[in-house]
PANU-655546 format. One record per atom (N, C-alpha, C): residue number from 1; residue in one letter; atom name; x, z, y. Coordinates in steps of 0.2 Angstrom, whole numbers, plus 5000, padded with zeros to 4 digits. Last residue first. Example, Ala and Ser with C-alpha at 12.3 -4.5 7.8 and 13.67 -1.06 7.14 Angstrom:
BEGIN
+-----+---+----+------+------+-------+
|   k | r |  a | east |   up | north |
+-----+---+----+------+------+-------+
|   2 | S |  N | 5064 | 5035 |  4989 |
|   2 | S | CA | 5068 | 5036 |  4995 |
|   2 | S |  C | 5064 | 5039 |  5000 |
|   1 | A |  N | 5066 | 5039 |  4972 |
|   1 | A | CA | 5062 | 5039 |  4978 |
|   1 | A |  C | 5066 | 5039 |  4984 |
+-----+---+----+------+------+-------+
END
This chain:
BEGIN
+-----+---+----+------+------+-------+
|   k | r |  a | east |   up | north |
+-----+---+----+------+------+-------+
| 119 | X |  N | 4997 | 5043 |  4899 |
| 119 | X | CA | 4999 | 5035 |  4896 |
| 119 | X |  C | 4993 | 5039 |  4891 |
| 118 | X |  N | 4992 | 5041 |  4916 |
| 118 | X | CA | 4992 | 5045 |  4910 |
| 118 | X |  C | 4993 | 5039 |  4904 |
| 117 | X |  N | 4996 | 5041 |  4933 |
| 117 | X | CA | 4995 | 5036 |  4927 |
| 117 | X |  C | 4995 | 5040 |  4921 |
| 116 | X |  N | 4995 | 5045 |  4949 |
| 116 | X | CA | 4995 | 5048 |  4944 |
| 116 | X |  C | 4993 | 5045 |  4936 |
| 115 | X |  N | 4995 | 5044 |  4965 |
| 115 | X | CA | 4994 | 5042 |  4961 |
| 115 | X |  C | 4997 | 5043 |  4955 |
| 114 | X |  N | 4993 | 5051 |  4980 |
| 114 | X | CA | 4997 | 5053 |  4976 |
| 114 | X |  C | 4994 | 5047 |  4970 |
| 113 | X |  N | 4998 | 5043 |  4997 |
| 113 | X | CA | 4995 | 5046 |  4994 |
| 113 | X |  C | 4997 | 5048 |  4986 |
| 112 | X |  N | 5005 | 5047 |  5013 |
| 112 | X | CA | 5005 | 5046 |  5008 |
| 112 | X |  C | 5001 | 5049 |  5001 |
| 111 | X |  N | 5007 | 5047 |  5027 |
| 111 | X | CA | 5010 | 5055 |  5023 |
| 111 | X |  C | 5009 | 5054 |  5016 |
| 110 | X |  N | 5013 | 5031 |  5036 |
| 110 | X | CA | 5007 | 5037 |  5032 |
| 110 | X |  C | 5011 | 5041 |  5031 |
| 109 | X |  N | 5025 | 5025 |  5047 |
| 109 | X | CA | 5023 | 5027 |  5041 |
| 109 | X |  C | 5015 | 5033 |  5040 |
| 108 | X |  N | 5029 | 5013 |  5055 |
| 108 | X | CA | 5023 | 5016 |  5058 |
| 108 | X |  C | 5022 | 5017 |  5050 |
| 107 | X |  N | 5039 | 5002 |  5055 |
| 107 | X | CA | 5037 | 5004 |  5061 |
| 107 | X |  C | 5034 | 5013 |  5061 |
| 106 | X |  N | 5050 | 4991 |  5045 |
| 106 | X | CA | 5040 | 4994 |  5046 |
| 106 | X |  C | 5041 | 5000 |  5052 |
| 105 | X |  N | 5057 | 4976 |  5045 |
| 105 | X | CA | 5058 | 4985 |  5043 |
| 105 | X |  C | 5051 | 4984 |  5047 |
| 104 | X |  N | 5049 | 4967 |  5036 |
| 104 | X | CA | 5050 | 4973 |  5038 |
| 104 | X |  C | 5056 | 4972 |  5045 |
| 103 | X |  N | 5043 | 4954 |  5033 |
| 103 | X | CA | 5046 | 4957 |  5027 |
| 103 | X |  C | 5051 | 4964 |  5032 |
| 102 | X |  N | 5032 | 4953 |  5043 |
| 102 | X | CA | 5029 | 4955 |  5035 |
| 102 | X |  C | 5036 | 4957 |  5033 |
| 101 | X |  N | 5033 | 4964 |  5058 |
| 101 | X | CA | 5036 | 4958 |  5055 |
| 101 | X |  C | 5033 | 4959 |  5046 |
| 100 | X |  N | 5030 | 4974 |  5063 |
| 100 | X | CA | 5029 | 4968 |  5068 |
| 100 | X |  C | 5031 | 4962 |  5063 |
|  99 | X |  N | 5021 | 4985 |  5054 |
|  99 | X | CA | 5028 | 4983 |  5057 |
|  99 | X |  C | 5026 | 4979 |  5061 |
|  98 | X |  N | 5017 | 5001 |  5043 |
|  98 | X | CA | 5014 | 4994 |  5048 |
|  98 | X |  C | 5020 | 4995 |  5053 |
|  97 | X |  N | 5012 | 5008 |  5029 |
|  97 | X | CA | 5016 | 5006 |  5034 |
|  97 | X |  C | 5014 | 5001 |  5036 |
|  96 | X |  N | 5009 | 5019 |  5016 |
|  96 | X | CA | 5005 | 5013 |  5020 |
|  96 | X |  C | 5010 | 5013 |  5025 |
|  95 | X |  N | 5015 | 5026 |  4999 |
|  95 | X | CA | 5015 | 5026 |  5007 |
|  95 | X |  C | 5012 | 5019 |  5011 |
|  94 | X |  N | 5010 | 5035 |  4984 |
|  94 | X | CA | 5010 | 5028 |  4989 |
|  94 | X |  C | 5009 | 5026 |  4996 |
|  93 | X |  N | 5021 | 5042 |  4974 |
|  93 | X | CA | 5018 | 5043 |  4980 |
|  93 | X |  C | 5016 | 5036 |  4984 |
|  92 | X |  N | 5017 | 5035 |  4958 |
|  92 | X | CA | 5021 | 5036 |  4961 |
|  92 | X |  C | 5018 | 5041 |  4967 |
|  91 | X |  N | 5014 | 5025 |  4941 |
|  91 | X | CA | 5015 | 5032 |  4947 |
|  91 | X |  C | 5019 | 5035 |  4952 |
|  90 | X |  N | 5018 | 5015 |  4936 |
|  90 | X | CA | 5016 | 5012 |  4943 |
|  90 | X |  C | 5015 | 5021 |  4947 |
|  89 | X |  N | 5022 | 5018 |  4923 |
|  89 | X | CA | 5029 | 5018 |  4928 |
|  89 | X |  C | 5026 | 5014 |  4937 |
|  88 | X |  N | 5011 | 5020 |  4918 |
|  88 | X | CA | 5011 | 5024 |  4916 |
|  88 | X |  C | 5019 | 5025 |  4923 |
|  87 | X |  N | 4999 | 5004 |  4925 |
|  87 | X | CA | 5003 | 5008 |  4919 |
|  87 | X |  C | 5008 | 5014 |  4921 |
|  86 | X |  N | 4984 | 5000 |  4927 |
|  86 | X | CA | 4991 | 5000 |  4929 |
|  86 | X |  C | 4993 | 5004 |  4923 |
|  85 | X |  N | 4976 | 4987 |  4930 |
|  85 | X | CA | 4980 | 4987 |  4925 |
|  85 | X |  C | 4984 | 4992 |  4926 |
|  84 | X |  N | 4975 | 4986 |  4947 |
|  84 | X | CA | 4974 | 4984 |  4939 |
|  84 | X |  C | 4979 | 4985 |  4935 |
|  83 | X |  N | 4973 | 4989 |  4963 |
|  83 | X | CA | 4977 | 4988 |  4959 |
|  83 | X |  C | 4974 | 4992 |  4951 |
|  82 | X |  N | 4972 | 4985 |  4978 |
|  82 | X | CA | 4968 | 4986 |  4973 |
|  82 | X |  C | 4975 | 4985 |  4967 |
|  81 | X |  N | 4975 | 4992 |  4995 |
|  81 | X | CA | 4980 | 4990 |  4987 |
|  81 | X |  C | 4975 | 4991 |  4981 |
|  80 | X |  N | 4971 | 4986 |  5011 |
|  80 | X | CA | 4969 | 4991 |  5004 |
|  80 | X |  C | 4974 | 4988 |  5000 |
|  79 | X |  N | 4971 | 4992 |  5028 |
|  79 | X | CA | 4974 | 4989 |  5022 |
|  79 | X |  C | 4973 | 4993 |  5016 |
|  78 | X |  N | 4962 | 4992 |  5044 |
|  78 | X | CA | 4963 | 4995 |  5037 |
|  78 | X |  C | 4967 | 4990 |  5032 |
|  77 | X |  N | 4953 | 4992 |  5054 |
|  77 | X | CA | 4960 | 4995 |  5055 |
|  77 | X |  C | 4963 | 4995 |  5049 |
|  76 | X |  N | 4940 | 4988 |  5053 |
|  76 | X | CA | 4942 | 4992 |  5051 |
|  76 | X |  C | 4949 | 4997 |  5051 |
|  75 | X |  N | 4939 | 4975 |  5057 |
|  75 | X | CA | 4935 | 4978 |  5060 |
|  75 | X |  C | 4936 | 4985 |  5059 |
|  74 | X |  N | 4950 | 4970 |  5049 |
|  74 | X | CA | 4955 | 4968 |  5055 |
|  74 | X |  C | 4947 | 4974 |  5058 |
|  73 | X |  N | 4956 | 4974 |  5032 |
|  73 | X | CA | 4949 | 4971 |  5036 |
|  73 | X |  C | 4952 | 4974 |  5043 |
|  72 | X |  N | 4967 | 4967 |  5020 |
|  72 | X | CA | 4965 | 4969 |  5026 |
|  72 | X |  C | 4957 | 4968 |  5027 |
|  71 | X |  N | 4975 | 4967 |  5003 |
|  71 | X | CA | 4970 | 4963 |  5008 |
|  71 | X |  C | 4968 | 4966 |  5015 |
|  70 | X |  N | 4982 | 4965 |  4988 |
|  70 | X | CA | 4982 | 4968 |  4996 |
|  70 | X |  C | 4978 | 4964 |  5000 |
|  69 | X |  N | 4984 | 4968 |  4971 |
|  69 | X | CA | 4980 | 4963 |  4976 |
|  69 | X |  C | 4980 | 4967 |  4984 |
|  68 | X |  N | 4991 | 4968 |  4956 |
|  68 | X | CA | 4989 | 4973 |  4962 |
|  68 | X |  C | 4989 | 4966 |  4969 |
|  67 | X |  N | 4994 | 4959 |  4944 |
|  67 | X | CA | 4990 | 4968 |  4944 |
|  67 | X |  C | 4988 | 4969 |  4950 |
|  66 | X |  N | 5001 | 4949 |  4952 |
|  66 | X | CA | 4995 | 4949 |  4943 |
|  66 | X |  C | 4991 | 4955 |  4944 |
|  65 | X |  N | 5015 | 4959 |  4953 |
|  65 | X | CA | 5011 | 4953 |  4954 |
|  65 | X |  C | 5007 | 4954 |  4947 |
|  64 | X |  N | 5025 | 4971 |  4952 |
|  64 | X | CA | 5016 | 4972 |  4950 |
|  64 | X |  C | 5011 | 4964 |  4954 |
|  63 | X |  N | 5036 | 4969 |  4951 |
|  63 | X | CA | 5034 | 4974 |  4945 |
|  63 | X |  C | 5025 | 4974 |  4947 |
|  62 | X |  N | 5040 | 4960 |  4962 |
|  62 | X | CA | 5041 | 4958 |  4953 |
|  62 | X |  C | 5034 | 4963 |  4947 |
|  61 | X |  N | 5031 | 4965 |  4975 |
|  61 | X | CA | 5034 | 4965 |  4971 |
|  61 | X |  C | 5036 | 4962 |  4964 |
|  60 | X |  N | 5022 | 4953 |  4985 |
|  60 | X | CA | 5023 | 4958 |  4981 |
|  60 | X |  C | 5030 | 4958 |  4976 |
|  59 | X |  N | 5015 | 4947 |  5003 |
|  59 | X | CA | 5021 | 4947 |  4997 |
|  59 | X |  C | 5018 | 4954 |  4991 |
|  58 | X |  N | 5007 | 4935 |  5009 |
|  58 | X | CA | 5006 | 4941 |  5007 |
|  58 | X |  C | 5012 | 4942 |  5002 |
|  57 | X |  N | 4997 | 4927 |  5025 |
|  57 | X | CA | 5003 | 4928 |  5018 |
|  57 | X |  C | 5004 | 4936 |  5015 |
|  56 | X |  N | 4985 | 4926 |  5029 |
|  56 | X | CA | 4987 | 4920 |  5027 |
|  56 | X |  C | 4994 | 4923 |  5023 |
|  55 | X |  N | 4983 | 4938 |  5038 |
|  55 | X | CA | 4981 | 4939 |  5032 |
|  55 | X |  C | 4983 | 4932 |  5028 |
|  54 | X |  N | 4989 | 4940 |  5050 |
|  54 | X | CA | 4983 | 4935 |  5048 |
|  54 | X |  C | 4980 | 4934 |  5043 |
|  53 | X |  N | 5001 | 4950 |  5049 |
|  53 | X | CA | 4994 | 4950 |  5053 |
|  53 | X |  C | 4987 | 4946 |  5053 |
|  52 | X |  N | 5002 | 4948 |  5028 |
|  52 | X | CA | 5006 | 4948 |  5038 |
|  52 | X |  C | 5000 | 4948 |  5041 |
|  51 | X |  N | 5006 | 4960 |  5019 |
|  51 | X | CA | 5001 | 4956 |  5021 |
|  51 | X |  C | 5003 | 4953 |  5029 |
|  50 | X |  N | 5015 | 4967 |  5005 |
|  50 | X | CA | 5011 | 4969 |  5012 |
|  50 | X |  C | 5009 | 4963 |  5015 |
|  49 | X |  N | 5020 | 4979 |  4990 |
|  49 | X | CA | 5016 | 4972 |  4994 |
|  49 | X |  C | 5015 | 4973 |  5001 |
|  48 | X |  N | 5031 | 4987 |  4988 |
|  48 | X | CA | 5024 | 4986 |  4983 |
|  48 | X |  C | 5022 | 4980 |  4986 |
|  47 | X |  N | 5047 | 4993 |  4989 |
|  47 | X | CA | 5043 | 4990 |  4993 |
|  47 | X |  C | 5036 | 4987 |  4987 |
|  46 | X |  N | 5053 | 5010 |  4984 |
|  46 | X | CA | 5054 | 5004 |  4984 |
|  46 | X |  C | 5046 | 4999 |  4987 |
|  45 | X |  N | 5061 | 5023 |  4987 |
|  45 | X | CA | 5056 | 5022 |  4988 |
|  45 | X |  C | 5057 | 5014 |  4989 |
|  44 | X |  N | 5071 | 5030 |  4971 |
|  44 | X | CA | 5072 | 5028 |  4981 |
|  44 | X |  C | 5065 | 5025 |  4980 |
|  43 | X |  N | 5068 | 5044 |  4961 |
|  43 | X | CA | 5068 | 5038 |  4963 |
|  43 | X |  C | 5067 | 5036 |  4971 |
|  42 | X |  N | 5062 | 5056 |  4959 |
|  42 | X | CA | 5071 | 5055 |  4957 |
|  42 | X |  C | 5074 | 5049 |  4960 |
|  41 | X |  N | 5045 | 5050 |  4957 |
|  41 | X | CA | 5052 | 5056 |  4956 |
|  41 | X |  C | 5059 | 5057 |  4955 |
|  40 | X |  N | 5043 | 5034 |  4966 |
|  40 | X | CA | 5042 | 5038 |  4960 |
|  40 | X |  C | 5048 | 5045 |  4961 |
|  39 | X |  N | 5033 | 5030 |  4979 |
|  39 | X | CA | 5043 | 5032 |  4978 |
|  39 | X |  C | 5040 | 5036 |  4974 |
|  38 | X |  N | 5031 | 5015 |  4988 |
|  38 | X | CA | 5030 | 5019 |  4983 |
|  38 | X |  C | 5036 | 5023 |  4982 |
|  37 | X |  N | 5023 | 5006 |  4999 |
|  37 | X | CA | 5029 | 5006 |  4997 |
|  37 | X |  C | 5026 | 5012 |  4993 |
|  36 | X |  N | 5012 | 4993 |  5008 |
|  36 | X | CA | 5014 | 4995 |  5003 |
|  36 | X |  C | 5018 | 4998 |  5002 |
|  35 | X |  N | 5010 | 4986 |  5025 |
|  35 | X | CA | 5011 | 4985 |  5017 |
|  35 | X |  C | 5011 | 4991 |  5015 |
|  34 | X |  N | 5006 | 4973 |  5038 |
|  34 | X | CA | 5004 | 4980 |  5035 |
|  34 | X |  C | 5007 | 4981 |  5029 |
|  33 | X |  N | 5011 | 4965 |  5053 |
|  33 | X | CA | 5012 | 4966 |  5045 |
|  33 | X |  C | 5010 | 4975 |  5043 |
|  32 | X |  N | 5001 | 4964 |  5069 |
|  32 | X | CA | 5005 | 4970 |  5065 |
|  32 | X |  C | 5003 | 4966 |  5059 |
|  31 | X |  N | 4989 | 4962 |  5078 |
|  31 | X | CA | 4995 | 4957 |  5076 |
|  31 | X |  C | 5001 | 4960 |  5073 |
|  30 | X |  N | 4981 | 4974 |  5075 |
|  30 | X | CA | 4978 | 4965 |  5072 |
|  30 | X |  C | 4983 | 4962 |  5070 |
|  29 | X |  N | 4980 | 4985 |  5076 |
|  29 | X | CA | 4987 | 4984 |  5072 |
|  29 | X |  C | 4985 | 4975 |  5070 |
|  28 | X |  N | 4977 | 4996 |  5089 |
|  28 | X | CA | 4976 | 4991 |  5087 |
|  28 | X |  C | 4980 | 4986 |  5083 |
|  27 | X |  N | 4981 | 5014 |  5089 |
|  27 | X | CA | 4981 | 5007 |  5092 |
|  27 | X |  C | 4979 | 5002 |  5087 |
|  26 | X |  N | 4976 | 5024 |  5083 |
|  26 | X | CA | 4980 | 5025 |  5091 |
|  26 | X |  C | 4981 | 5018 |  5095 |
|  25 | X |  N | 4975 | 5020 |  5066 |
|  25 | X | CA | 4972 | 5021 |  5072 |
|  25 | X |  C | 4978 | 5024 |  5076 |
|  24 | X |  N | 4971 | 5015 |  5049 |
|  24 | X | CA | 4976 | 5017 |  5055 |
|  24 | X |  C | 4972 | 5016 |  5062 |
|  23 | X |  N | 4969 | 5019 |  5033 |
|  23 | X | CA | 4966 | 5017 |  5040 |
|  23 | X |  C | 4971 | 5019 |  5045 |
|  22 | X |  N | 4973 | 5014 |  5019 |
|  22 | X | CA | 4974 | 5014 |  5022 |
|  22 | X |  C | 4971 | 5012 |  5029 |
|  21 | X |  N | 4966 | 5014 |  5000 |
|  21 | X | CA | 4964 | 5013 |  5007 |
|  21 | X |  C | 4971 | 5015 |  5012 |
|  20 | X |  N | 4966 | 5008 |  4982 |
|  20 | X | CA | 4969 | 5013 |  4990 |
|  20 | X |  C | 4968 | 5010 |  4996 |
|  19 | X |  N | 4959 | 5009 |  4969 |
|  19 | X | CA | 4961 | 5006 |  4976 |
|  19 | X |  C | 4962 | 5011 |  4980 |
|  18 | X |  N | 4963 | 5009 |  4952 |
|  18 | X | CA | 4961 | 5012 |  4959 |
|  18 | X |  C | 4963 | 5007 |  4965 |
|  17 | X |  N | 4961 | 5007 |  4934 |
|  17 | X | CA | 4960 | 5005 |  4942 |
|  17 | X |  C | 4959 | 5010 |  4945 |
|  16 | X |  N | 4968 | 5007 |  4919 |
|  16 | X | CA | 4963 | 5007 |  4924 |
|  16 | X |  C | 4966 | 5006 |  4930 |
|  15 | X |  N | 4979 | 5007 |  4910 |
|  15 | X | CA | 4976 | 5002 |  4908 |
|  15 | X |  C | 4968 | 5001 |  4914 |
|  14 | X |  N | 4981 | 5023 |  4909 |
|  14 | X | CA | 4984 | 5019 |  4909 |
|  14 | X |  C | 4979 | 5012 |  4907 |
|  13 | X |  N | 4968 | 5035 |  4919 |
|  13 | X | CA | 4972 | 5032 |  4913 |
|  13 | X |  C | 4975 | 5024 |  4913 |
|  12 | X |  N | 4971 | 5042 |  4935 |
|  12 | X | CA | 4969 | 5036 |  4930 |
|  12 | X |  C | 4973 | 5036 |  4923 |
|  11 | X |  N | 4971 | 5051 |  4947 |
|  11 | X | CA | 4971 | 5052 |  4940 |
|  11 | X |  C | 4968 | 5045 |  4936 |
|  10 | X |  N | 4975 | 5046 |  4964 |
|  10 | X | CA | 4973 | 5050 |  4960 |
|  10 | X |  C | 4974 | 5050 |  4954 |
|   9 | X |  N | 4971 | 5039 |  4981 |
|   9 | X | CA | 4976 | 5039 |  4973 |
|   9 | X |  C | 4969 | 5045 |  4971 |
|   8 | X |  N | 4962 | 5035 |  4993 |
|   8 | X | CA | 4961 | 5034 |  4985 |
|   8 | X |  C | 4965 | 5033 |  4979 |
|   7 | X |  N | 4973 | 5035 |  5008 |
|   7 | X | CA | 4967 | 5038 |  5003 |
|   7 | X |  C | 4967 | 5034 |  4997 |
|   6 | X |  N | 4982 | 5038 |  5022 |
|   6 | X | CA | 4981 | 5035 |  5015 |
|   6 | X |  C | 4976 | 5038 |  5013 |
|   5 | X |  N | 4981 | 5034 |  5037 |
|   5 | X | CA | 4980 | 5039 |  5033 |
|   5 | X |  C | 4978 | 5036 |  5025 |
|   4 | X |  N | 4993 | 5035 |  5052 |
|   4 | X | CA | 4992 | 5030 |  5047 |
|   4 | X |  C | 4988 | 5036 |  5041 |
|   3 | X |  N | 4993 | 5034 |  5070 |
|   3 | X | CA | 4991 | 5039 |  5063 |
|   3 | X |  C | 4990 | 5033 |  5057 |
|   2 | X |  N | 4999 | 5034 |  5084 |
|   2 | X | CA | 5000 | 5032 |  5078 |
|   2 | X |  C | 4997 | 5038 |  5072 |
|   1 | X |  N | 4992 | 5042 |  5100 |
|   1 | X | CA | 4996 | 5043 |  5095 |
|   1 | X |  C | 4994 | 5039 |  5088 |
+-----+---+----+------+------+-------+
END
């Protein structure tokens, strides 16, 4: 069975950092696009970054180029979202996904984790 498990949201003040992890397991996701999506309160869930299988391309959204960096480790099953700077409208729930393709449709959703910006 597919499992995707986010980790590292939480409480930051505006102007700091977290990293998010994403570990996936039931299979091996080497040749798999990994990314990013978030869904603020009231709001549809919109696309944050993702990475394709070789890690050679990597997309992000308008709202967070410069601030937030995606990366993989292929010994670990893993996709992270380091992200800086953040601000008070980068709060949201942040979902990890994984597809066949970098710009989607995605496959294989997390439960998501929380992240929470203090102005």
């Amino acid at each position: 069975q597919v499992q995707l498990v986010e980790s590292g949201g939480g409480l930051v003040q505006a102007g700091g950092s977290l990293r998010l992890s994403c570990a996936a397991s039931g299979r091996t996701f080497s040749s798999y696009a990994m990314g990013w999506f978030r869904q603020a309160p009231g709001k549809e869930r919109e696309f944050v970054s993702a990475i394709s299988w070789s890690g050679g391309d990597t997309l992000y959204a308008d709202s967070v180029k410069g601030r937030f960096t995606i990366s993989r480790e292929y010994a670990k099953n893993t996709v992270y979202l380091q992200m800086n700077s953040l601000k008070p409208e980068d709060m949201a729930v942040y979902y990890c996904a994984v597809g066949p393709v970098l710009t989607g449709p995605y496959t294989y959703w997390g439960q998501g984790t929380q992240v929470t910006v203090s102005s």
